[in-house]
GUDREN-553315 format. One record per residue (C-alpha): y, x, z; residue in three letters; residue number from 0. Coordinates in nm, 4 decimals, decimal comma. Each point is the difference from the previous one (the first is absolute). Layout:
+----------+----------+----------+------+-----+
|       yy |       xx |       zz | type | seq |
+----------+----------+----------+------+-----+
|        Y |        X |        Z |  Ala | NUM |
...
+----------+----------+----------+------+-----+
***
This chain:
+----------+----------+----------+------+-----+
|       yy |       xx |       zz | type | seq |
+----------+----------+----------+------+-----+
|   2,3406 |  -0,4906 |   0,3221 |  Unk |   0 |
|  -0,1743 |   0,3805 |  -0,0767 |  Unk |   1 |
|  -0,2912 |  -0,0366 |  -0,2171 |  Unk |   2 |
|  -0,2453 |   0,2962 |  -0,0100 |  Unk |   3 |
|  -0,2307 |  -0,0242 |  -0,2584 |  Unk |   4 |
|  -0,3196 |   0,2461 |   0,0105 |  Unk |   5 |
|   0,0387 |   0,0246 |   0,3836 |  Unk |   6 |
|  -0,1785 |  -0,0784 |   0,3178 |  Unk |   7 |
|   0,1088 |   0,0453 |   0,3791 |  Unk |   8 |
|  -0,1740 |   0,0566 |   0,3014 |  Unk |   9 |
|   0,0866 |  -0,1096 |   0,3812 |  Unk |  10 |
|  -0,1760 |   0,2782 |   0,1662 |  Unk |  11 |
|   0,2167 |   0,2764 |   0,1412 |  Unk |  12 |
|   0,1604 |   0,1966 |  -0,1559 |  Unk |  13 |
|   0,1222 |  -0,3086 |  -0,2561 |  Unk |  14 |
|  -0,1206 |   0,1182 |  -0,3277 |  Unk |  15 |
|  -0,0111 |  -0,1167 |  -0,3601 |  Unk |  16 |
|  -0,1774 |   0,0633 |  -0,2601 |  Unk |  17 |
|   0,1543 |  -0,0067 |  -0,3635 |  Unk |  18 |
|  -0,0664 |   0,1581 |  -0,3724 |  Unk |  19 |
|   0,2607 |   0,2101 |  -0,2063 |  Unk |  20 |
|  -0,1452 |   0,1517 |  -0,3384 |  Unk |  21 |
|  -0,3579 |  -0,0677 |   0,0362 |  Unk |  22 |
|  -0,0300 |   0,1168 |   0,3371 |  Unk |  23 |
|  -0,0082 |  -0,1491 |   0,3561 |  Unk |  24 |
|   0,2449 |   0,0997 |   0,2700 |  Unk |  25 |
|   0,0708 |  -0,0847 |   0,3554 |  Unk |  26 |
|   0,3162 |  -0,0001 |   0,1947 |  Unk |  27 |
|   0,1062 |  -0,1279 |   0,3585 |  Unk |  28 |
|   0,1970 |  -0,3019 |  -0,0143 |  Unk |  29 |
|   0,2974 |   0,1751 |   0,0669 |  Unk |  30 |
|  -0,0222 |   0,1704 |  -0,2624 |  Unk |  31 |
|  -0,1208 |   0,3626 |   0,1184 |  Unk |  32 |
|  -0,3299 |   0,1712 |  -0,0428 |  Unk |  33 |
|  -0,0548 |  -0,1002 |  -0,3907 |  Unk |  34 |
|  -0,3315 |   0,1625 |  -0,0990 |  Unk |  35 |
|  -0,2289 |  -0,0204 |  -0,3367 |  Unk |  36 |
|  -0,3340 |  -0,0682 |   0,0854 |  Unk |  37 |
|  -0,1599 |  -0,0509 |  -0,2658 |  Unk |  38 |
|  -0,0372 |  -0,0395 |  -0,3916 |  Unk |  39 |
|  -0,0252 |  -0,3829 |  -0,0925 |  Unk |  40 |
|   0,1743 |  -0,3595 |   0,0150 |  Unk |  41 |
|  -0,0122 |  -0,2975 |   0,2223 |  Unk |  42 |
|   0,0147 |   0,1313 |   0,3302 |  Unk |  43 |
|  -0,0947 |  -0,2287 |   0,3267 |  Unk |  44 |
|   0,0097 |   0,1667 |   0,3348 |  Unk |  45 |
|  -0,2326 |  -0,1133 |   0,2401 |  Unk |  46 |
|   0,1074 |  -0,2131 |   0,2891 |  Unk |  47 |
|   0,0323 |   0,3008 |   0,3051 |  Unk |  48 |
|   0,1855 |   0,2112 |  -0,2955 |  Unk |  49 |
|  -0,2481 |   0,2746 |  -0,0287 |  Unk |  50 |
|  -0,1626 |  -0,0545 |  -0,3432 |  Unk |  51 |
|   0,1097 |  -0,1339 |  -0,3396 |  Unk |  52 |
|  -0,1973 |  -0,1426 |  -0,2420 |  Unk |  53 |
|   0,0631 |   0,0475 |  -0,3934 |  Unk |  54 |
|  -0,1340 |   0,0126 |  -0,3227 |  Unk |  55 |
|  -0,0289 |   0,3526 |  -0,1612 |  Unk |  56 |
|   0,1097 |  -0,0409 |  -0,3947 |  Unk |  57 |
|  -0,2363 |   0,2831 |  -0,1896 |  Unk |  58 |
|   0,1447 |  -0,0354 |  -0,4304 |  Unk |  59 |
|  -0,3440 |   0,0422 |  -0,1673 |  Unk |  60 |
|   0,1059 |  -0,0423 |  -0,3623 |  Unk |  61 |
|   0,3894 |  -0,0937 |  -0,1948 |  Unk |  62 |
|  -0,0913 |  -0,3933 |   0,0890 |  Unk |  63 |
|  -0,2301 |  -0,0037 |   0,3180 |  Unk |  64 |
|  -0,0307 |   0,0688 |   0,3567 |  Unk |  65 |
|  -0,1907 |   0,0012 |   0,2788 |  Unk |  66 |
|   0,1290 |  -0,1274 |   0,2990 |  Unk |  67 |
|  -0,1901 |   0,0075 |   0,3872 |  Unk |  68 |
|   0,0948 |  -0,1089 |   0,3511 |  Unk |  69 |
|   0,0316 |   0,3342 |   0,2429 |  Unk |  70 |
|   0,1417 |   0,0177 |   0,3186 |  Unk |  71 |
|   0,1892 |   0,2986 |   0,1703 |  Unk |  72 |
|  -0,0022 |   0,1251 |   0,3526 |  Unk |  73 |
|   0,4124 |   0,0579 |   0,0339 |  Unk |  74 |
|  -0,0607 |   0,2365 |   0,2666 |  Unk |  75 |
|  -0,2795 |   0,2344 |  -0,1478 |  Unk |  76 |
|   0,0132 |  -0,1061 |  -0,3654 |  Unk |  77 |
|  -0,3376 |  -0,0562 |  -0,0317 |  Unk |  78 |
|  -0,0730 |  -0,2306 |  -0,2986 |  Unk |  79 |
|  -0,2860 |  -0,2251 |  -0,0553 |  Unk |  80 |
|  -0,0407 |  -0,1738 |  -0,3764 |  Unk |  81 |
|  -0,2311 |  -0,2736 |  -0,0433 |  Unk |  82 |
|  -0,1499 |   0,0793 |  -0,2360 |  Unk |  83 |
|  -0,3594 |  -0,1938 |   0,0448 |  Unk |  84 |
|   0,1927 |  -0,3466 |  -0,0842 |  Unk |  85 |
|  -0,1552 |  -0,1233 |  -0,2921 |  Unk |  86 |
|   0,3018 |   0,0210 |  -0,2317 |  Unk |  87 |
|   0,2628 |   0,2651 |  -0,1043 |  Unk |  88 |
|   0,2626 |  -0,2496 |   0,0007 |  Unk |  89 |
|   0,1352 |  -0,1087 |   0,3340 |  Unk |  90 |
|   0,3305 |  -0,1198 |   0,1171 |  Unk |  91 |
|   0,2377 |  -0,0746 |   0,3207 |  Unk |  92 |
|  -0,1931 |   0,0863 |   0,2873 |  Unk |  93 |
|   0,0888 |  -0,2227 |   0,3205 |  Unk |  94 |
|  -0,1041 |   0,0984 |   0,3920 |  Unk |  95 |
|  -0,1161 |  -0,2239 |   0,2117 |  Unk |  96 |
|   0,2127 |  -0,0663 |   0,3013 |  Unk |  97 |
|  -0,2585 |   0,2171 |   0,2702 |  Unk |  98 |
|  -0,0431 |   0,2582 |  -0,3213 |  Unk |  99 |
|  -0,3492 |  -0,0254 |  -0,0657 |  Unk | 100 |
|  -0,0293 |  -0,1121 |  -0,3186 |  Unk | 101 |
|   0,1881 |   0,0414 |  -0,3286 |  Unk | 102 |
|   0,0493 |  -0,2949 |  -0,2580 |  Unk | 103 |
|   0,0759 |   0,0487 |  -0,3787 |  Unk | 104 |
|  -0,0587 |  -0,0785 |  -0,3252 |  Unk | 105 |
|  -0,2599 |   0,1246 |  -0,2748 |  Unk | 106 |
|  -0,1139 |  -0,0605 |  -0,3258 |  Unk | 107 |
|  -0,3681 |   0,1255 |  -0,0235 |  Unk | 108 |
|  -0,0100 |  -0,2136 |  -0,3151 |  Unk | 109 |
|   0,2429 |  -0,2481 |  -0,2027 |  Unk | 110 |
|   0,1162 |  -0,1630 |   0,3027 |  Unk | 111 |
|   0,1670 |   0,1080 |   0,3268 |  Unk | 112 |
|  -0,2093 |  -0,0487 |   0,2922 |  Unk | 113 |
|   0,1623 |  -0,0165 |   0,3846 |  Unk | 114 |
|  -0,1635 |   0,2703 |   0,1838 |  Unk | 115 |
|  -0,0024 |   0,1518 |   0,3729 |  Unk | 116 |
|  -0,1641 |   0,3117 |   0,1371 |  Unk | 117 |
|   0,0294 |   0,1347 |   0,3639 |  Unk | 118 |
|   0,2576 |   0,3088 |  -0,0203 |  Unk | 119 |
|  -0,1898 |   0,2591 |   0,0350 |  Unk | 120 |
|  -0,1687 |  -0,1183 |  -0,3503 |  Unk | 121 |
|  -0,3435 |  -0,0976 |   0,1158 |  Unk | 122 |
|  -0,0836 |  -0,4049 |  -0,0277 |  Unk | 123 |
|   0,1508 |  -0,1116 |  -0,3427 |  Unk | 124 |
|  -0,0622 |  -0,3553 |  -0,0365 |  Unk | 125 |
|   0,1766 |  -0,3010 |  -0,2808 |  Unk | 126 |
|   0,1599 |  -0,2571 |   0,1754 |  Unk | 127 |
|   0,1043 |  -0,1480 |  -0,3065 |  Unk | 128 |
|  -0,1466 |   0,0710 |  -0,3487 |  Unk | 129 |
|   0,2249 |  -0,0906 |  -0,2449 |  Unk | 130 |
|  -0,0957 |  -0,2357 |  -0,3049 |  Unk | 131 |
|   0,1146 |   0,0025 |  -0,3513 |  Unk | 132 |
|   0,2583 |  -0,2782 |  -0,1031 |  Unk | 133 |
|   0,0731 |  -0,0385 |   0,3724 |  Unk | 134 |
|   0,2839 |   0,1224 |   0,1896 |  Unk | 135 |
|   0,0670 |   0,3428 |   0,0706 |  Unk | 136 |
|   0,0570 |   0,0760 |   0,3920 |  Unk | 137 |
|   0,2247 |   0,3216 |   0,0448 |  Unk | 138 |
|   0,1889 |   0,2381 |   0,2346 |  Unk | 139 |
|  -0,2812 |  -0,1580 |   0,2609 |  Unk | 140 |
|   0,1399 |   0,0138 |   0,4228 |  Unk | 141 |
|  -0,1523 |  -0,0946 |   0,2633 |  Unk | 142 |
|   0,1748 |  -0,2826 |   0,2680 |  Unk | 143 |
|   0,0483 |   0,1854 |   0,3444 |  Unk | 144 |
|  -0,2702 |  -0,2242 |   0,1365 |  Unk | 145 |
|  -0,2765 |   0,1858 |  -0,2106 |  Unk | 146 |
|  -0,1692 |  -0,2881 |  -0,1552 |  Unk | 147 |
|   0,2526 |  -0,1181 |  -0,2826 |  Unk | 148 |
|   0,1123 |   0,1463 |  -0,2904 |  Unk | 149 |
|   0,3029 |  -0,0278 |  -0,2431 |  Unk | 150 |
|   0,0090 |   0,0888 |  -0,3381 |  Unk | 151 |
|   0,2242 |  -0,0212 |  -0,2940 |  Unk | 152 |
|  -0,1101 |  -0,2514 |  -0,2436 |  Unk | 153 |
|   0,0660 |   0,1744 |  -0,3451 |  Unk | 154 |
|   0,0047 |  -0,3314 |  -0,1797 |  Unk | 155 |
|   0,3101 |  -0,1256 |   0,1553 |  Unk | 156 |
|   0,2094 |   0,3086 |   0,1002 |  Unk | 157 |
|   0,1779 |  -0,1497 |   0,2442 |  Unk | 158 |
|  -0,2995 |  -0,1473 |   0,1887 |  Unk | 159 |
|  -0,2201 |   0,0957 |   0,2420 |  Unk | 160 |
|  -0,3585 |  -0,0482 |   0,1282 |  Unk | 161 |
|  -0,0858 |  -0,0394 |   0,3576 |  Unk | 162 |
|  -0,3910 |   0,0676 |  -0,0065 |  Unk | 163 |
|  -0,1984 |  -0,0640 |   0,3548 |  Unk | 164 |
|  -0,3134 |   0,2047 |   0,0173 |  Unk | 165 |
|  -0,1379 |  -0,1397 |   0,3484 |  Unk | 166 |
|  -0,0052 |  -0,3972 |   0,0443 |  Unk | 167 |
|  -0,1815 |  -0,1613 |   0,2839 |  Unk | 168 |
|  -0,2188 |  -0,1903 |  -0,2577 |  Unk | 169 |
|  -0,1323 |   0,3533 |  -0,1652 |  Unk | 170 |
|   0,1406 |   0,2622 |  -0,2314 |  Unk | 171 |
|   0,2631 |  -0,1660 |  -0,2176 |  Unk | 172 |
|   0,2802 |   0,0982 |  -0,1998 |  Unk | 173 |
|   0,2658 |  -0,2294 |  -0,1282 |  Unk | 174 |
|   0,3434 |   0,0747 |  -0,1976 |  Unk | 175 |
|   0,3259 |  -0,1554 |   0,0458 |  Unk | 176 |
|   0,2687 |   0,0152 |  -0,2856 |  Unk | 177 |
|   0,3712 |  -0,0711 |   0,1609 |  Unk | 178 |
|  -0,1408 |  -0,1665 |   0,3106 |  Unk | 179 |
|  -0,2368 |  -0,2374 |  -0,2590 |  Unk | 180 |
|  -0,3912 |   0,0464 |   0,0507 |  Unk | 181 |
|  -0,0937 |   0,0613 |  -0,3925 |  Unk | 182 |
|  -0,4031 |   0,0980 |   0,0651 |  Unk | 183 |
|  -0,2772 |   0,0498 |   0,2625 |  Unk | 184 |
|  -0,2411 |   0,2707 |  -0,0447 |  Unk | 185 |
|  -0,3152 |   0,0251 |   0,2347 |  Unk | 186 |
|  -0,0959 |   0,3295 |   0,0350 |  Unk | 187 |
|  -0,3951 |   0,0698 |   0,0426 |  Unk | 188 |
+----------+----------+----------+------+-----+
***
């Protein structure tokens, strides 16, 4: 079993992957030819027909802090995009959705770390999830291939998980699952 940590893969053709070495993000074919830096960051996730990859730029603004933004790169042109109108200069592990229209992560506009989506060319940046103090943290956010779940790392329990629905037939609710145990249910307004 090969486990890449840091990387991302897209089915589109050419097979591609995206991947970070030394604070930058790189793509390669899957067979391994073609490796190109694309950018300046960490975290990359290329988008589901291979032609982006979203990141987060790492910008050292003093010996002890940072500010960290979701951007995404054109691989083709190198065009970059940061997002920089999210509410927060903190933001983590940006996910694609499965049609690559929107972009899920993590922020911390204030003590807590709120779950967060914007469309990918930055516009429409909305919580889906604000986080509360004492309560558990929800990490390294992706999105289920059907669009409407999500599945975070619980930071309470390392080695659990959170499945959190965002649609439900009965209106917009979000529930968590621990190790295949329901531990809370959330309505969402």
């Amino acid at each position: 079993m090969v486990f890449l940590s840091g990387a991302a893969w897209s089915f589109a053709a050419p097979q591609t992957m995206a991947f970070e070495r030394n604070q930058a993000v790189w793509i390669v074919n899957l067979d391994g030819t073609g490796e190109k830096k694309i950018a300046d960051g960490i975290f990359p996730a290329i988008s589901p027909d291979g032609t982006r990859v979203a990141f987060n730029t790492v910008e050292k603004t003093s010996d002890t802090s940072y500010v960290r933004h979701v951007a995404v790169v054109d691989v083709a042109t190198g065009t970059l995009n940061v997002f920089k109108d999210v509410p927060s200069d903190n933001s983590y592990y940006p996910s694609w959705t499965a049609d690559g229209k929107q972009i899920l992560f993590t922020t911390r506009p204030h003590e807590v770390w709120d779950l967060v989506a914007i469309n990918s060319d930055g516009t429409n940046f909305h919580v889906l999830k604000p986080g509360v103090q004492n309560e558990v943290t929800r990490y390294s956010p992706i999105w289920a291939r059907d669009g409407q779940s999500v599945f975070c790392e619980d930071m309470s329990n390392v080695a659990g998980w959170q499945a959190i629905a965002l649609e439900h037939r009965h209106g917009r609710r979000i529930w968590a699952q621990r190790l295949g145990r329901p531990v809370a249910r959330v309505v969402v307004v």
